[in-house]
PAKOLMAR-669247 format. One record per residue (C-alpha): y, x, z; residue number from 1; residue in three letters. Coordinates in pm, 1 decimal. Layout:
BEGIN
<pt><north>Y</north><east>X</east><up>Z</up><resi>NUM</resi><resn>ALA</resn></pt>
...
This chain:
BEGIN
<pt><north>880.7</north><east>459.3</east><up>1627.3</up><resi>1</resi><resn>UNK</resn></pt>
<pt><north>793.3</north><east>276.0</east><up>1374.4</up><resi>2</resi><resn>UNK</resn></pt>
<pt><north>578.3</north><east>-122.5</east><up>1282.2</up><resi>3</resi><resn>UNK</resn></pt>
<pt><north>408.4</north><east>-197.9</east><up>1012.4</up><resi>4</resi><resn>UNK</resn></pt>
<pt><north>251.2</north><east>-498.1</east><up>936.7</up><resi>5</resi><resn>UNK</resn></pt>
<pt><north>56.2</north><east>-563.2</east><up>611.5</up><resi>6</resi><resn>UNK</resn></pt>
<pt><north>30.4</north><east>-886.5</east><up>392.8</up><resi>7</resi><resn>UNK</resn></pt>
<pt><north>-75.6</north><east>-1010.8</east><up>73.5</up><resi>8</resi><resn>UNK</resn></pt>
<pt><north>-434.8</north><east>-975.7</east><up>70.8</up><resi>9</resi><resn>UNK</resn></pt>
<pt><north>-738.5</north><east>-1232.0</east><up>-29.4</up><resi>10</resi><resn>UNK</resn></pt>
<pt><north>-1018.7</north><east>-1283.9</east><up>-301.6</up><resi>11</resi><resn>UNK</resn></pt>
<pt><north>-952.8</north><east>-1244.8</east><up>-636.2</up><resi>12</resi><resn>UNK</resn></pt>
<pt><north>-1144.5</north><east>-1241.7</east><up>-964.7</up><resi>13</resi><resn>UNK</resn></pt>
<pt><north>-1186.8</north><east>-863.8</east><up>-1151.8</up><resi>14</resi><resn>UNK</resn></pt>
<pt><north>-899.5</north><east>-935.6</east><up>-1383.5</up><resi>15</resi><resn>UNK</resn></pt>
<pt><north>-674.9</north><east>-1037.9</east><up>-1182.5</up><resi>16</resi><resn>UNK</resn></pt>
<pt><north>-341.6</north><east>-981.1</east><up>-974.6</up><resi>17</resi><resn>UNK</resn></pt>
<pt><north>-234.2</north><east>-918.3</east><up>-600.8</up><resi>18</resi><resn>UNK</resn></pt>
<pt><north>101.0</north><east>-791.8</east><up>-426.4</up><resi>19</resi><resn>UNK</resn></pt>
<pt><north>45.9</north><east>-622.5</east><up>-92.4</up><resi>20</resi><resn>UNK</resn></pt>
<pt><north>330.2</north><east>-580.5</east><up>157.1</up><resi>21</resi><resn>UNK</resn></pt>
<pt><north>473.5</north><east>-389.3</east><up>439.9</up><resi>22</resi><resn>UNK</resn></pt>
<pt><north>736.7</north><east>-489.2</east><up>674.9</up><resi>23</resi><resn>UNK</resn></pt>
<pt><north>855.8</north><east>-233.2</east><up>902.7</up><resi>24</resi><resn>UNK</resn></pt>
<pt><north>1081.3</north><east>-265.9</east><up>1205.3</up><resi>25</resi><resn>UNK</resn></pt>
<pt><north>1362.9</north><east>-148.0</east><up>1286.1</up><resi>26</resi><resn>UNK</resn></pt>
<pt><north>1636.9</north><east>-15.8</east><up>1133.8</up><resi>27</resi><resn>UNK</resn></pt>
<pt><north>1501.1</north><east>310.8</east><up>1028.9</up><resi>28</resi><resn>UNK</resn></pt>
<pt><north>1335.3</north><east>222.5</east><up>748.5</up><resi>29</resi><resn>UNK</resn></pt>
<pt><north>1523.8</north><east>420.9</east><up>465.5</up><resi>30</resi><resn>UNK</resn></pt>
<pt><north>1417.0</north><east>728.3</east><up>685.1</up><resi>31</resi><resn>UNK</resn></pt>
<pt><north>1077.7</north><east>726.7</east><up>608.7</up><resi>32</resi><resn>UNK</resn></pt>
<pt><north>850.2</north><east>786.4</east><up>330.8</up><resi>33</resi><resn>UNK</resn></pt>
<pt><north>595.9</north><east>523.9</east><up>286.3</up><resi>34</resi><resn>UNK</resn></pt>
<pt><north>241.2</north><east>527.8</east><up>151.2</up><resi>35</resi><resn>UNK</resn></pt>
<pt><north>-28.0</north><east>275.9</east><up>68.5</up><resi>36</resi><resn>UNK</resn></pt>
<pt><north>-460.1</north><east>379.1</east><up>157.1</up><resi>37</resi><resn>UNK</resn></pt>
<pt><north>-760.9</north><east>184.8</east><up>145.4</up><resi>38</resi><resn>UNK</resn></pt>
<pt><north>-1087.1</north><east>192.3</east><up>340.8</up><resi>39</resi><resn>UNK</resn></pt>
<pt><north>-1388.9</north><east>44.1</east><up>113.5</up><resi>40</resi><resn>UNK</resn></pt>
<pt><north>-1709.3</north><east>-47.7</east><up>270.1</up><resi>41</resi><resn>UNK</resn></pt>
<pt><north>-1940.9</north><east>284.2</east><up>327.1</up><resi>42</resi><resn>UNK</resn></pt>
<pt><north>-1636.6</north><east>513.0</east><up>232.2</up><resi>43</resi><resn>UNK</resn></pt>
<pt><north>-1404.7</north><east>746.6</east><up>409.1</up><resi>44</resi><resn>UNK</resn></pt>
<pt><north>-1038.6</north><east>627.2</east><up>397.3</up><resi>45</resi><resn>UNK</resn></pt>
<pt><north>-833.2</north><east>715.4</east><up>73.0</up><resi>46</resi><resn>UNK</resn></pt>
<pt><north>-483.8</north><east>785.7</east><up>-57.2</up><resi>47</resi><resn>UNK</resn></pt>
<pt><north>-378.6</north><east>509.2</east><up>-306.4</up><resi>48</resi><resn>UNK</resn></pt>
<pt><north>36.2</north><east>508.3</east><up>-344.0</up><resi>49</resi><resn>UNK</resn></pt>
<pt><north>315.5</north><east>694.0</east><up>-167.8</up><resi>50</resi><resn>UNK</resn></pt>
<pt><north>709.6</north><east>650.9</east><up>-245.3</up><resi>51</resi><resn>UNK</resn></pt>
<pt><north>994.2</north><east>829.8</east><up>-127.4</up><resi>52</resi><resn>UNK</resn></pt>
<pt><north>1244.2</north><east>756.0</east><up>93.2</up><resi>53</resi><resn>UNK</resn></pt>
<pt><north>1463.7</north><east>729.1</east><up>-228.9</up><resi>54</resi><resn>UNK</resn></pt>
<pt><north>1220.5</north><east>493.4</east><up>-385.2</up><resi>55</resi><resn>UNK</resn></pt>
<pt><north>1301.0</north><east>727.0</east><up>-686.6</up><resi>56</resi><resn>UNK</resn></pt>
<pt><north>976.3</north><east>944.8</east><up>-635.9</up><resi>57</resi><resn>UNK</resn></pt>
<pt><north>609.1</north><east>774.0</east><up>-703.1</up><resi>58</resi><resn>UNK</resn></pt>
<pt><north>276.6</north><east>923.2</east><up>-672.4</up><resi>59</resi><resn>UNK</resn></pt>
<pt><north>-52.7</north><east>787.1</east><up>-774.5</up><resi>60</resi><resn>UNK</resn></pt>
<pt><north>-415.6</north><east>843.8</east><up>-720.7</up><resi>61</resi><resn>UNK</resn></pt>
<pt><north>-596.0</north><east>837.1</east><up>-1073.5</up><resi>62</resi><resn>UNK</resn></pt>
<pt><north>-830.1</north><east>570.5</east><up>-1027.8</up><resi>63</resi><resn>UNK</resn></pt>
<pt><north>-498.8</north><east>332.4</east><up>-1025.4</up><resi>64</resi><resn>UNK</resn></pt>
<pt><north>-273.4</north><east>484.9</east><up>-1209.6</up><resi>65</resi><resn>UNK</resn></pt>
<pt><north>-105.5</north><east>262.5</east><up>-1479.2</up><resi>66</resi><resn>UNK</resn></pt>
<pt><north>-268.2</north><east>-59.3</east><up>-1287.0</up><resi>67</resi><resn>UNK</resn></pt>
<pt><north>-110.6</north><east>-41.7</east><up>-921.1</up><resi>68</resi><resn>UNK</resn></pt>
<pt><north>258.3</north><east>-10.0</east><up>-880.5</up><resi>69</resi><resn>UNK</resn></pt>
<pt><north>454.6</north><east>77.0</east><up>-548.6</up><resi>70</resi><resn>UNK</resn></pt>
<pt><north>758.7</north><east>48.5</east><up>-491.1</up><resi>71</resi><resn>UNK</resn></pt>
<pt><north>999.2</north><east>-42.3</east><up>-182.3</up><resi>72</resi><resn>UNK</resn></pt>
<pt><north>1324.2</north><east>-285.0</east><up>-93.1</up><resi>73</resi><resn>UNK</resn></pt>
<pt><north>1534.5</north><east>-98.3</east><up>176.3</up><resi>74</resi><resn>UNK</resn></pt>
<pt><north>1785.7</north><east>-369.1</east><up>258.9</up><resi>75</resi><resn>UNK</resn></pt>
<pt><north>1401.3</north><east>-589.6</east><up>377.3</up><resi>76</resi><resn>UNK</resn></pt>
<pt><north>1213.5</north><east>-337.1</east><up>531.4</up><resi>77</resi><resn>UNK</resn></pt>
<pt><north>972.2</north><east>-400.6</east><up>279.9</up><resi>78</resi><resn>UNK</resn></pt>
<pt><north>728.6</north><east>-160.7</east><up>69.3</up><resi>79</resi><resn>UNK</resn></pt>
<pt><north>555.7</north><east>-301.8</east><up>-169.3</up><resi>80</resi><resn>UNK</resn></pt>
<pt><north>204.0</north><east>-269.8</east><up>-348.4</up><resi>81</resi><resn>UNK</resn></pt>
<pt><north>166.7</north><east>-478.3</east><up>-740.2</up><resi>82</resi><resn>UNK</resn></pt>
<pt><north>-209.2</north><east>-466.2</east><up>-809.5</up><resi>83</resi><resn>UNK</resn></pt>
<pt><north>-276.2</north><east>-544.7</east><up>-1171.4</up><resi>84</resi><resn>UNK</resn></pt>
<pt><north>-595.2</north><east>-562.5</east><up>-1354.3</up><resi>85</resi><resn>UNK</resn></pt>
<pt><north>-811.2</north><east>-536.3</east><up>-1014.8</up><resi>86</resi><resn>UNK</resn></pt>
<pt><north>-1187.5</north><east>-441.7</east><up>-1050.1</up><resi>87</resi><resn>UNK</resn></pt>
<pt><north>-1451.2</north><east>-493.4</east><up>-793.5</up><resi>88</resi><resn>UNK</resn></pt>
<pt><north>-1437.2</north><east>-118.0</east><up>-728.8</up><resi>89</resi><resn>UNK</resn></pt>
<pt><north>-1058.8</north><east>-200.7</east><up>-549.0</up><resi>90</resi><resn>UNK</resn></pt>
<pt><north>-1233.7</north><east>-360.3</east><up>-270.7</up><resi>91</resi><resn>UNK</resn></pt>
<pt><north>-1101.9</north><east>-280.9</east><up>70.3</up><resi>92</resi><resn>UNK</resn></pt>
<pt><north>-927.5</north><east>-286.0</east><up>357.8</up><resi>93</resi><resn>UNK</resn></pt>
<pt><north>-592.2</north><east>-214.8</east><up>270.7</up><resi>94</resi><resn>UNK</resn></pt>
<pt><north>-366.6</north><east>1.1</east><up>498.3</up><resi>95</resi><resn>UNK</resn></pt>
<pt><north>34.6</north><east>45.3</east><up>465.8</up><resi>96</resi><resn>UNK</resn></pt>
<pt><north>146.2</north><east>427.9</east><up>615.4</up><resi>97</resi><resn>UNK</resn></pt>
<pt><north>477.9</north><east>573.8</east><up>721.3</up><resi>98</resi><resn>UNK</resn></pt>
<pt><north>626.3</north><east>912.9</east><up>790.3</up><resi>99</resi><resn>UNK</resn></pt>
<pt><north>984.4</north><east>1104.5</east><up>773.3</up><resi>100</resi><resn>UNK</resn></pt>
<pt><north>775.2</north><east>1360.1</east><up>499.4</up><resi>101</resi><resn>UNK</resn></pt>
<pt><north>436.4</north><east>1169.9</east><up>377.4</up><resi>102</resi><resn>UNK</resn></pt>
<pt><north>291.1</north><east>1311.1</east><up>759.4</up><resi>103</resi><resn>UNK</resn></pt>
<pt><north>173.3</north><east>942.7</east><up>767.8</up><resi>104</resi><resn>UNK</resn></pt>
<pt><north>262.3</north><east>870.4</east><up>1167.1</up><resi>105</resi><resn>UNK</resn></pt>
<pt><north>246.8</north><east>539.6</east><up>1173.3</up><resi>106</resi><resn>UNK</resn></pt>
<pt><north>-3.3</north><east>238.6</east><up>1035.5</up><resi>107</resi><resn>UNK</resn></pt>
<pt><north>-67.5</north><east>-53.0</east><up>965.4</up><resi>108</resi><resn>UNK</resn></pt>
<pt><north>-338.1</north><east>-341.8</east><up>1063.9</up><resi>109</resi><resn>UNK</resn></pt>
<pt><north>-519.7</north><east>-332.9</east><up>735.7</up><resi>110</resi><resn>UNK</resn></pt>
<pt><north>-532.5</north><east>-609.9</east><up>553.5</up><resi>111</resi><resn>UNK</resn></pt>
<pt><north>-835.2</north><east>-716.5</east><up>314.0</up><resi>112</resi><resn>UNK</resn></pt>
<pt><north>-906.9</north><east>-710.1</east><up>-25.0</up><resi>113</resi><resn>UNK</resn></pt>
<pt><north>-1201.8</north><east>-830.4</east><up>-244.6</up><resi>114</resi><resn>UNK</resn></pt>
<pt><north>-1206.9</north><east>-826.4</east><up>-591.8</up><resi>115</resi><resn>UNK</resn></pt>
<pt><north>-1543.8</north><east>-1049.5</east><up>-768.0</up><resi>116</resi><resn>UNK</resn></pt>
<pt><north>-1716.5</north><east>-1014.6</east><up>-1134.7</up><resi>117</resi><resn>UNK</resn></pt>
């Protein structure tokens, strides 16, 4: 069992930077792999980010690679999400996922994102 609660999101011009994060409970946290999705308006949910229980191992979708940047802080229960050069095409809801082997048990609240010309 696992909690994850997502923060970090808000309105911000195409251009621009955000950092999402995740806190999880508990002290489990180095036990799971971790994974970031989003939800746009009119579209089915997506994959975005996932990282290893290492942290070591990264995995992107293409439409962010070499603009997003996951990554995670064990000792704060933290995973993180650096958006860089956002376009409107990033807007979303925003969802943080965990799971012992990317199974994705347990997620988040969402939290928004909206990205203006």
């Amino acid at each position: 069992q696992v909690q994850l609660v997502e923060s970090g999101g808000g309105l911000v011009q195409a251009g621009g930077s955000l950092r999402l994060s995740c806190a999880a409970s508990g002290r489990t946290f180095s036990a799971y792999s971790m994974g970031w999705f989003r939800q746009a308006p009119g579209k089915e949910r997506e994959f975005v980010a996932r990282i290893s229980r290492s942290g070591i191992s990264t995995y992107y979708t293409d439409s962010v690679k070499g603009r997003f940047t996951i990554s995670r802080d064990n000792a704060k229960n933290t995973v993180y999400l650096q958006m860089n050069s956002l376009k409107p095409e990033d807007t979303a809801v925003y969802y943080c996922a965990a799971g012992p082997t990317y199974d994705w048990s347990y997620w988040g609240q969402g939290t928004q994102v909206t990205v203006s010309n």
